[in-house]
C-alpha positions in Angstrom: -41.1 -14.5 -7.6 -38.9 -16.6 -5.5 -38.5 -15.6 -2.1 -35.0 -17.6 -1.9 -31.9 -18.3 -3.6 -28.6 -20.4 -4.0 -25.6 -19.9 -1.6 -24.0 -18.3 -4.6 -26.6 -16.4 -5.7 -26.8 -14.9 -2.1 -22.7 -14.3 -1.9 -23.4 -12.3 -5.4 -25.9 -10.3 -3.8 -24.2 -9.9 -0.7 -21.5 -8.3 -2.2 -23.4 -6.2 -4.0 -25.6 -5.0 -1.0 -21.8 -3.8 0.6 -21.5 -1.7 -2.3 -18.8 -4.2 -4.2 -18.3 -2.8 -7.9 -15.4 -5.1 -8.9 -14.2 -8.7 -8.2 -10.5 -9.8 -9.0 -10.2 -13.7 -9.4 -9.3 -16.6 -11.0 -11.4 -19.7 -12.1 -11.6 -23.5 -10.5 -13.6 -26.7 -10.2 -14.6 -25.6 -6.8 -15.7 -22.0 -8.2 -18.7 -23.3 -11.1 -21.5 -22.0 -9.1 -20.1 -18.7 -8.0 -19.4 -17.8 -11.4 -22.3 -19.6 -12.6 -24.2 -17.1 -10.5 -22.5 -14.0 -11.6 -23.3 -14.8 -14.9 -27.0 -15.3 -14.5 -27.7 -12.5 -12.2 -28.2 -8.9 -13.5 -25.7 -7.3 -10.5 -23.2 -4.2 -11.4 -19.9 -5.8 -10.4 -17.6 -6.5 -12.7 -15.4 -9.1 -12.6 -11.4 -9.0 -13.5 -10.1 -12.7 -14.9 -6.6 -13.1 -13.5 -3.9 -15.1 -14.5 -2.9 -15.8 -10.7 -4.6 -15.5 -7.7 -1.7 -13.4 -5.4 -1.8 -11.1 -8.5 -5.7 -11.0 -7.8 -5.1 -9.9 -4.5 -2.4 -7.2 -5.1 -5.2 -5.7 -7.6 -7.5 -5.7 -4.8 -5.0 -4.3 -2.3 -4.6 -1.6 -4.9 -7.9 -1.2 -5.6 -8.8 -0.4 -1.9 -6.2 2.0 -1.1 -7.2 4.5 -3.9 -10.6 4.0 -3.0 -11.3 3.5 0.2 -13.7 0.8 0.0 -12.8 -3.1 0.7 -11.3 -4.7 -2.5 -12.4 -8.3 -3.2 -10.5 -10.9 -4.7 -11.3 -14.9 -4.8 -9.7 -17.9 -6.0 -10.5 -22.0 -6.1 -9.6 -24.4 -3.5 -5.9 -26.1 -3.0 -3.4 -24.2 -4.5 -5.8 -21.7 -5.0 -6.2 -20.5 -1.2 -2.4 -20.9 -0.9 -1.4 -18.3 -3.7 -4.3 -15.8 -2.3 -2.6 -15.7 1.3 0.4 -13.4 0.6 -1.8 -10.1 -0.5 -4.0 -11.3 2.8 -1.4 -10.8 5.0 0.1 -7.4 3.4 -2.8 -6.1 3.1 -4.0 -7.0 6.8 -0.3 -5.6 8.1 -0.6 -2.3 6.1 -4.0 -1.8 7.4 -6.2 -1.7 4.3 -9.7 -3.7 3.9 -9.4 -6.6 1.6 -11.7 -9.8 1.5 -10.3 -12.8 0.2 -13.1 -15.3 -1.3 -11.8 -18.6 -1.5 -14.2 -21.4 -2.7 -13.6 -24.7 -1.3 -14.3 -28.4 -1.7 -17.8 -29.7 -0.2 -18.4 -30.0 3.4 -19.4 -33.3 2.9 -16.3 -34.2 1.8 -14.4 -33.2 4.5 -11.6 -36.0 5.6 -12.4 -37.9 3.1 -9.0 -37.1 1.3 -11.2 -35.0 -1.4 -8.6 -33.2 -4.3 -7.6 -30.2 -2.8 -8.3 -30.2 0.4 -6.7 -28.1 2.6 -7.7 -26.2 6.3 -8.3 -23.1 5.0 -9.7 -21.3 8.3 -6.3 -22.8 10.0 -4.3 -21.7 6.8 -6.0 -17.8 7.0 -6.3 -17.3 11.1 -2.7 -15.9 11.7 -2.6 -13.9 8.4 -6.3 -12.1 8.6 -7.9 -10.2 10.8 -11.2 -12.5 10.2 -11.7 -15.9 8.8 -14.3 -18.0 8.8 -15.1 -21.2 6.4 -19.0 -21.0 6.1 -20.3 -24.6 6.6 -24.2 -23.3 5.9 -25.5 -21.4 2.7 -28.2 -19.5 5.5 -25.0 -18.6 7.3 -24.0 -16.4 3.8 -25.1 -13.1 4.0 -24.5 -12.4 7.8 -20.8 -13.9 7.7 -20.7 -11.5 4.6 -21.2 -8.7 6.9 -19.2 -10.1 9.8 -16.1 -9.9 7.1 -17.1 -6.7 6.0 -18.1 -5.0 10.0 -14.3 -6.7 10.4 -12.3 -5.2 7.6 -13.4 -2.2 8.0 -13.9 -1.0 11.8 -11.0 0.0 14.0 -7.7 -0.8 12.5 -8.3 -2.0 9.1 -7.4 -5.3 7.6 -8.2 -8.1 5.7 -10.9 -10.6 5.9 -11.2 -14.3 4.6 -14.3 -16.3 3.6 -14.1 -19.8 2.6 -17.1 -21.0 0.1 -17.4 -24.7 0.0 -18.7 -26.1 -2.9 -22.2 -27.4 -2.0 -22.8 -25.1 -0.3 -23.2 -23.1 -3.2 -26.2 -25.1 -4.3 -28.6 -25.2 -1.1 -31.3 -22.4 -0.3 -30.9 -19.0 1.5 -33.8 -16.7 2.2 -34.1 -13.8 0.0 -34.7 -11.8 3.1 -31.6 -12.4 4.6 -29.5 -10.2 2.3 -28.9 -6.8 4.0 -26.4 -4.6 4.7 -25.3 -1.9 6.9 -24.0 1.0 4.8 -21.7 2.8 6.9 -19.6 -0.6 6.5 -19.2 0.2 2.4 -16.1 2.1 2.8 -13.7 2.6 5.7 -12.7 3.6 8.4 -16.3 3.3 9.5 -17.9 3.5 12.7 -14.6 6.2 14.1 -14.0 5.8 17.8 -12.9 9.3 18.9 -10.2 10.2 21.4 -10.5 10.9 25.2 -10.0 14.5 25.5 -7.9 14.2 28.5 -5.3 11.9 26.5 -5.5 14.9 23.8 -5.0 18.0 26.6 -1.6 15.7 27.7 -0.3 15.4 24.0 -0.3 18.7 23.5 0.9 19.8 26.8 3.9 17.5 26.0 4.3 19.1 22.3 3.8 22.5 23.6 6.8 22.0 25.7 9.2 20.7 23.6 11.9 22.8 21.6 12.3 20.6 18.7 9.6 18.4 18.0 8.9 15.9 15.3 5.8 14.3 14.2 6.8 11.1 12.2 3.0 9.9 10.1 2.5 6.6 9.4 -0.2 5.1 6.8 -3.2 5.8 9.5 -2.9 9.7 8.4 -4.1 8.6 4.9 -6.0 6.0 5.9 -8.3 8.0 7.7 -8.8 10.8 6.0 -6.9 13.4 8.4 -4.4 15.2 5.7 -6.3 18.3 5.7 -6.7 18.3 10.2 -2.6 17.9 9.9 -2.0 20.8 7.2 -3.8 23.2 9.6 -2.0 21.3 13.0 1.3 21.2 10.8 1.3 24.9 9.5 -0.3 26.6 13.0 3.0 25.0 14.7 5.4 25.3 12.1 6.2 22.4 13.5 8.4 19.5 11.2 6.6 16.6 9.7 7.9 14.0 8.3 6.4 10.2 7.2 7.4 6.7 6.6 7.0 5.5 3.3 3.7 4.0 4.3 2.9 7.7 5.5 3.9 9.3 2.3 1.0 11.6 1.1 0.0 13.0 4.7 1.1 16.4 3.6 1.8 17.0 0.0 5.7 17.0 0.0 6.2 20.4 -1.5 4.5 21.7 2.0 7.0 24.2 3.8 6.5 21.9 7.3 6.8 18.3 5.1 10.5 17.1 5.8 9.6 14.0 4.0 10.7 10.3 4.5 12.8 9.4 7.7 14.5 5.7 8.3 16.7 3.4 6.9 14.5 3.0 3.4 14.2 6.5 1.4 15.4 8.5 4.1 18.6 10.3 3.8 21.4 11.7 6.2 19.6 15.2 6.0 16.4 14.4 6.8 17.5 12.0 10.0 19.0 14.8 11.6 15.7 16.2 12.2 14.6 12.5 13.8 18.0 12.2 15.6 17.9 15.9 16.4 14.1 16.3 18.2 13.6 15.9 21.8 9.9 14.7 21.2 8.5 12.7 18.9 4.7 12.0 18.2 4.4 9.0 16.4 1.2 9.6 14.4 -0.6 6.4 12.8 2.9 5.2 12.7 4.6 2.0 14.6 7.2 3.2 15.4 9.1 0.1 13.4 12.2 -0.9 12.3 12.5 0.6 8.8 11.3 4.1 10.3 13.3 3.9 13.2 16.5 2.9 11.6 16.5 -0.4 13.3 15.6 2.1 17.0 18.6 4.2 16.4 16.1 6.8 16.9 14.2 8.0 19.0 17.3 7.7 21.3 16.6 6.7 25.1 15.5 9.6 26.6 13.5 11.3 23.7 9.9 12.2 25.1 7.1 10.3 22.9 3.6 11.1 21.8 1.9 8.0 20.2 -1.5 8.5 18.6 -3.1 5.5 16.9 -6.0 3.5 16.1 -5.0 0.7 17.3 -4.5 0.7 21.4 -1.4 -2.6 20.5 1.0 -0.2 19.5 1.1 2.6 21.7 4.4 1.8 24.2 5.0 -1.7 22.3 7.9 -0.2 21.5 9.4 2.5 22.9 8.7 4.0 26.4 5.0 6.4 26.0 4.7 9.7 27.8 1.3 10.6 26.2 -0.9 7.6 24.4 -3.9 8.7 22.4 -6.0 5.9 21.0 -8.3 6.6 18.0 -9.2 7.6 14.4 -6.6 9.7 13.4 -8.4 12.1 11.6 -10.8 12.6 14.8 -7.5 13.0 16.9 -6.2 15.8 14.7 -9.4 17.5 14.7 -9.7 17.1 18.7 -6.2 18.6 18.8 -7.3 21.8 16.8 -10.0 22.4 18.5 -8.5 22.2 21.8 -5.9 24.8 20.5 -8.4 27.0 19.2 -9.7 26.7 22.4 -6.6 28.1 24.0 -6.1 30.3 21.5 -2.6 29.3 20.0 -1.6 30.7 16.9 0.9 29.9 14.0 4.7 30.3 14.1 6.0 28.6 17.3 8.4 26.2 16.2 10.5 27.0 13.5 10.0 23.9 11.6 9.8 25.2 8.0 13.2 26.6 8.0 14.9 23.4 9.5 13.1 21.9 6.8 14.3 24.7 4.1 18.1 23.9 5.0 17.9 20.5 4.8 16.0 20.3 1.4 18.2 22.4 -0.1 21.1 20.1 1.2 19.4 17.2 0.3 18.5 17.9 -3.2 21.8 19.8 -4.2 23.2 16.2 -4.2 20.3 14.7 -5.4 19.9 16.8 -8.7 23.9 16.3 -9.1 23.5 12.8 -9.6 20.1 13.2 -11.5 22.3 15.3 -14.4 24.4 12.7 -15.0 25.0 11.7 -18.9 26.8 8.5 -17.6 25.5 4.8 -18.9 24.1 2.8 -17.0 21.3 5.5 -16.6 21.3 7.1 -12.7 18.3 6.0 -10.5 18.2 9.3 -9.8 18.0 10.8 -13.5 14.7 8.4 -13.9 13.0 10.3 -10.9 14.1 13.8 -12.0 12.7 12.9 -15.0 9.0 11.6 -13.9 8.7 14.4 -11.5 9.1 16.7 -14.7 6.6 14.6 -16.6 4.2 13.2 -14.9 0.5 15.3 -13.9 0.0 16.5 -10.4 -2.9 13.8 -9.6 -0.8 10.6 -10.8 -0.6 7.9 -9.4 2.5 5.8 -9.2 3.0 2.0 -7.7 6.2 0.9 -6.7 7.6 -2.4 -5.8 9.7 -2.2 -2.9 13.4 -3.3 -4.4 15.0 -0.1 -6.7 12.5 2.2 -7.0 10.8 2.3 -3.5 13.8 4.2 -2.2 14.8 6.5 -5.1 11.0 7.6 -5.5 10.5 7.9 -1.5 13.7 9.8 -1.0 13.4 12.0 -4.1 10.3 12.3 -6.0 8.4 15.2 -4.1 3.9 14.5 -4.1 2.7 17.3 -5.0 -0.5 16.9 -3.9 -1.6 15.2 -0.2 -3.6 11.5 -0.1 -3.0 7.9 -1.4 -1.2 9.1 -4.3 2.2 6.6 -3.7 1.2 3.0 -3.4 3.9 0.2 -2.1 3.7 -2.9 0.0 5.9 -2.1 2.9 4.5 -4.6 5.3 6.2 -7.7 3.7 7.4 -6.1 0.7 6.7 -9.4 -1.8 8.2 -8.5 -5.1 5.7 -8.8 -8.1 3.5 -6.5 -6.1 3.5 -3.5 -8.4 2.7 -4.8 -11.9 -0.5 -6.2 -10.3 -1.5 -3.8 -8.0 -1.4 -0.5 -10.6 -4.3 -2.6 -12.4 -6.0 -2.2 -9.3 -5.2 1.5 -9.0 -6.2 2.2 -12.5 -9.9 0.3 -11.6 -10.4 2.3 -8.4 -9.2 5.4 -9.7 -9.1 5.6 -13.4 -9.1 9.2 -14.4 -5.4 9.0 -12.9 -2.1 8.4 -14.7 -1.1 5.2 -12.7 2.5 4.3 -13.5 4.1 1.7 -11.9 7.6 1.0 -10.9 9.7 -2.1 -10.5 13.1 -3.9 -10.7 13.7 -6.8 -13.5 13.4 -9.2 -10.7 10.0 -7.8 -9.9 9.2 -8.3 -13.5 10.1 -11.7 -13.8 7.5 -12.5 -10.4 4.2 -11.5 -12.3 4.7 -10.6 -16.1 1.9 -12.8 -17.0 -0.7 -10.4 -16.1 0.9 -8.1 -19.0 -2.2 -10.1 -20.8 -4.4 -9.2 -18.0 -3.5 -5.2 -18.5 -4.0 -5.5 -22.3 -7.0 -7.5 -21.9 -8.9 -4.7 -19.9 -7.3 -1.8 -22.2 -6.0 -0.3 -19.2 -3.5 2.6 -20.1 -0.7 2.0 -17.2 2.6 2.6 -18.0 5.0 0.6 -16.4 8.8 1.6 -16.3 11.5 -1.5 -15.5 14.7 -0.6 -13.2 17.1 -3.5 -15.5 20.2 -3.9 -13.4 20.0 -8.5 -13.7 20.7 -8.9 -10.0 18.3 -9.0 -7.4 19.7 -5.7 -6.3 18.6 -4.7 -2.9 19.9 -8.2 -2.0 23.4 -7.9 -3.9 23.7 -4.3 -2.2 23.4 -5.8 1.4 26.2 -8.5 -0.2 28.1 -5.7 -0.9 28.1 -4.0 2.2 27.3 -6.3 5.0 29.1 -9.2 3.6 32.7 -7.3 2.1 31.1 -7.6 -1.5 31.1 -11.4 -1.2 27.9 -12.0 -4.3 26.4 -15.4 -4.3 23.5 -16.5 -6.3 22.2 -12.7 -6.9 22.7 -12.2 -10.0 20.5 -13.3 -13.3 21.1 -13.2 -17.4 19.7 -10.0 -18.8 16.3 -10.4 -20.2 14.9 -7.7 -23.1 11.8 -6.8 -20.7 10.7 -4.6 -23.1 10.2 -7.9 -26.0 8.3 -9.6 -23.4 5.7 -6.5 -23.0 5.5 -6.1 -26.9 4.5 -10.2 -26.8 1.4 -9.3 -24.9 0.3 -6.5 -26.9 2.0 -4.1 -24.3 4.1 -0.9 -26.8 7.5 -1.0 -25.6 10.8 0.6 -25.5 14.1 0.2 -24.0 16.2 2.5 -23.2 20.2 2.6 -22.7 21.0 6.1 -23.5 20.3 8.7 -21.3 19.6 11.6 -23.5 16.8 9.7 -24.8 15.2 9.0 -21.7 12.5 11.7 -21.0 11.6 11.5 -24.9 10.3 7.9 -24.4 9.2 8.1 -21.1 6.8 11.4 -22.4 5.8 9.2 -25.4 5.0 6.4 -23.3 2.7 8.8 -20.9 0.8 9.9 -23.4 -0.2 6.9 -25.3 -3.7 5.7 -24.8 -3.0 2.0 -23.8 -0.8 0.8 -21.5 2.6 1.0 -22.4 6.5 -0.4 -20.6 10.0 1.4 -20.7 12.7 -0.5 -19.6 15.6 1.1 -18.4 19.0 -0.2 -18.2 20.1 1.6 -14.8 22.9 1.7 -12.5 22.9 -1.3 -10.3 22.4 -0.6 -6.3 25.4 -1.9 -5.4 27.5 0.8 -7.1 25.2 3.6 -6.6 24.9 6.4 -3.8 21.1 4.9 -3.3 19.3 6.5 0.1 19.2 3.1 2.3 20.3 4.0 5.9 20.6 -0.1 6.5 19.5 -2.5 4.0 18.9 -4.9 6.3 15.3 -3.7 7.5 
């Protein structure tokens, strides 16, 4: 037995040491050996054929935030590296472990004007939270675990390894392919909080009269949903999320106000973020879209910031109380300091706030979601799907018509990564890929996935990617031929001036049934929960599209659509 191996025999086994189970990538020149070593190996991951590399990466984005564990993607050089660097940099920005594999030309080529040449360590550094281009095959398996100790320690992000093609060819010890388990899934290694940061938080919540507690994606992220039921319900104290932070609390909890901000949140629920006179910012930024563009927390507002990630606490607003580290360890810390003090349940009230405003909220919502006008209601779509769909599905959204229909409206019923959108960049052609992901991390789930005909038109190639791997998505098309969260801003920032927003009308639901996908389209509403039942029940993956009300004449819950 040999006691070495190629440079792309020992990424293949690297990979598998770190507990990889699925691959999503695209072929090239600069890729032969890789896949050449994939083939020959006996190794349990599976690899997904693309049709483009940023879809590759959304599936691997996807793929990591049901799971937990890093998703993997790789592409060739050139062009290759290029198309993989916008799913790096949403999923590094949203916090979720993702390596990038990007194969390149040989090191011995280097300035010598070789095809498809291109930096790639320069090209990833700003967009990744590690990136390195490995110039030695014996330097394989421990940069492997560098990108993997990287992507998922502290706050979690994406990683970047560049493969040059000779590389790929020269020896590597057998001996030198290990890894470090805990770094298999994330967060790993948790850094707790210092307890006297946690006795000041909730000496400053304690005093309040009307605090909020506004979660981020970090709540999710690290696991902490069940440490803020018991923090949430002992207080009765009002929660409410971002859309990252969606799943936190299931949203049919008493204390879950839902989404705040100018994208899904609604004049009801910002009076609770516009009313409180302390807000804890909880594995949250404290951004623009949650904020409302800083219309709130007004000047003056006492804030709690607990976090991960030291960066954010007072970046952006003034910090009474800062409390760095792993969310779910901060929640538990704070429970256990009041059960040290003894403080029971009932002390702020938040539960009927929240009661009132739901019931305000949704009077107007389910209105509008009765509607038997043509174009079909946004809001009629969501009534319907909360209806339909099973308690554990799990639903991708892009972020142009759905995102704020479902966040505003469509109530989780169930707490964890159970709503999926790419709210760091918010790239359209995000969802399409990124459900096929889903379905691969998590496929006992319903994964339905949500997007705008614009959003369509970005990735509807991998429509053959989805029937190729028999995956049984179903995918539902907001038709309205505009880009319309773009012709909505026209329409209010700019005195309905339109220019170059608009597109002709395309049969979406043709295109599916081209690639195999079963398809409908759907115009009239009363038929609209009769299809979209059909198409959740069929065993393959299936596409509805729905000719809906365009943004710019509907009563859509955007707060500002400039973000």
């Amino acid at each position: 037995m040999s006691n070495s191996m190629t440079g792309a025999q020992a990424m293949v086994r690297s990979l598998e040491a770190h507990g990889v189970r699925h691959i999503f990538g695209l072929c090239g020149d600069t890729t032969l050996p890789f896949y050449d070593a994939m083939l020959q190996l006996d190794h349990p991951i599976q690899h997904i054929l693309t049709r483009d590399e940023r879809s590759a990466t959304y599936m691997a984005d996807g793929y990591s935030r049901v799971t937990g564990r890093a998703g993997v993607c790789e592409g060739p050089s050139g062009g290759g590296a290029t198309y993989i660097l916008p799913g790096l940099i949403e999923a590094s920005e949203s916090s979720y472990a993702v390596l990038g594999i990007t194969t390149d030309v040989s090191v011995a080529s280097y300035g010598r004007y070789p095809l498809t040449e291109v930096d790639q360590e320069a090209l990833m550094r700003p967009l990744t939270k590690w990136n390195t281009v490995i110039k030695r095959a014996d330097h394989i398996p421990r940069m492997v675990r560098q990108a993997f100790r990287a992507m998922t320690t502290g706050r979690s992000g994406a990683a970047h390894l560049g493969l040059p093609y000779d590389i790929q060819y020269d020896d590597v010890p057998a001996g030198d392919i290990w890894a470090d388990a805990q770094l298999t899934s994330y967060p790993a290694y948790r850094t707790g909080p210092d307890q006297g940061a946690i006795d000041g938080a909730l000496d400053a919540i304690l005093s309040a009269k009307s605090p909020l507690i506004v979660c981020g994606g970090g709540v999710v992220i690290s696991g902490g949903m069940e440490a803020l039921d018991r923090l949430a319900t002992r207080l009765d104290i009002t929660v409410a999320t971002s859309i990252s932070g969606q799943g936190s609390l299931a949203e049919t909890h008493p204390n879950c106000l839902g989404v705040v901000g100018s994208n899904g949140g609604t004049d009801e629920t910002w009076e609770a973020m516009a009313g409180a006179d302390l807000v804890v910012f909880m594995g949250c930024r404290a951004g623009s879209t949650t904020t409302s563009r800083w219309e709130a927390p007004q000047p003056g507002t006492r804030v709690v910031h607990c976090d991960v990630d030291p960066m954010v606490i007072g970046a952006v607003l003034p910090t009474e109380v800062g409390v760095v580290g792993d969310l779910r360890m901060t929640l538990d810390a704070m429970n256990a300091e009041l059960d040290r003090r003894g403080q029971g349940a009932g002390t702020f009230g938040g539960a009927a706030v929240i009661a009132d405003i739901h019931k305000r909220k949704f009077d107007k919502f389910n209105h509008l979601a009765a509607s038997d006008e043509a174009p079909i209601r946004p809001e009629r779509i969501i009534a319907t799907l909360q209806r339909i769909l099973p308690e554990d599905a799990t639903i991708v959204s892009d972020p142009g018509t759905s995102c704020p229909y479902f966040s505003a409206y469509y109530q989780l019923p169930q707490p964890g990564r159970h709503f999926i959108t790419n709210r760091a960049h918010g790239a359209l052609g995000y969802a399409l890929s990124a459900s096929l992901g889903a379905w691969f991390g998590r496929p006992d789930s319903k994964v339905v996935g949500l997007m705008g005909d614009g959003s369509f038109g970005f990735t509807c190639g991998e429509l053959e990617t989805v029937t190729r791997c028999r995956a049984p998505i179903t995918y539902i098309v907001f038709s309205n031929s505009n880009f319309g969260w773009i012709k909505a801003s026209q329409h209010d920032d700019c005195g309905g001036r339109y220019y170059n927003v608009d597109f002709n009308r395309v049969d979406q639901a043709a295109v599916a049934a081209a690639y195999g996908v079963k398809s409908w389209r759907v115009e009239d509403p009363a038929k609209l929960e009769g299809v979209l039942k059909e198409a959740i029940a069929h065993d393959g993956p299936t596409l509805v599209d729905i000719v809906c009300q365009p943004l710019e004449e509907a009563k859509a819950p955007v707060r500002r659509w400039m973000g």
